[in-house]
C-alpha positions in Angstrom: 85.5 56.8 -25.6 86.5 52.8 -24.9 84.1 51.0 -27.3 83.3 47.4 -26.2 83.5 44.5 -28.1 80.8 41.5 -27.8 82.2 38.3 -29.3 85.3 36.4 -28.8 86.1 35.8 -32.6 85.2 32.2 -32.3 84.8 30.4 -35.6 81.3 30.2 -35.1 80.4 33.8 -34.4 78.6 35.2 -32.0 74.5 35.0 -31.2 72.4 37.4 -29.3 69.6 35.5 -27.4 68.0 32.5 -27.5 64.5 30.8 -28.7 62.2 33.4 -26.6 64.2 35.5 -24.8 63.8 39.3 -25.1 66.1 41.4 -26.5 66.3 45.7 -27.4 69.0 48.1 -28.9 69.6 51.2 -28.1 68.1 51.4 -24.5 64.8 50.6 -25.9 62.3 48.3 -24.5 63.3 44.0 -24.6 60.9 42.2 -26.9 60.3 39.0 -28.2 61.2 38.1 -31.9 58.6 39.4 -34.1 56.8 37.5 -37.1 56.7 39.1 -40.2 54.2 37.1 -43.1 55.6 38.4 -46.0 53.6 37.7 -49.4 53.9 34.7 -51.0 51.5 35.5 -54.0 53.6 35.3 -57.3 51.3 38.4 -58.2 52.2 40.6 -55.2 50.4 43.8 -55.5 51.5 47.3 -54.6 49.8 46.8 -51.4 50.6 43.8 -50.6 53.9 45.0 -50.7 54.0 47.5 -49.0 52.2 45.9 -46.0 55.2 43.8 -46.2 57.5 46.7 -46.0 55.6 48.6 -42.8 55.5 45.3 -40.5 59.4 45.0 -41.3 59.7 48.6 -40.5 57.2 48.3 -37.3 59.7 45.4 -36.2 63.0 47.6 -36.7 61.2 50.3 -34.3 60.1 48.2 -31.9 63.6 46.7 -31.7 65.2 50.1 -31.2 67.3 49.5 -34.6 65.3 52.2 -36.4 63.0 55.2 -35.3 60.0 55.0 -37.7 58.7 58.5 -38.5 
């Protein structure tokens, strides 16, 4: 199997996409960069929480970089 490499081991690293543009992993579906509000309460709640936790997980899946189950 030939694994191939993205980056040219600049100094500066390497960036995928730009301000807007769509990307995916995995063969999924291109997509935007999602927002995620997460709680800025100093007394987060259990719920709050995990609300925080499920739209991080719902943007993983929609990226293709998990599969939420």
């Amino acid at each position: 199997m030939t694994v191939e490499v993205i980056g040219r081991g600049g100094p500066d690293g390497t960036s995928f996409g730009s301000s807007g543009e769509k990307i995916a992993f995995y063969g999924d579906t291109p997509i935007v960069r999602a927002t995620v509000t997460a709680t800025t309460t100093t007394t987060a709640t259990t719920t709050a929480l995990q609300a925080d936790v499920d739209n991080i997980r719902t943007a993983l899946d929609n990226l293709g970089l998990i599969t939420a189950a």
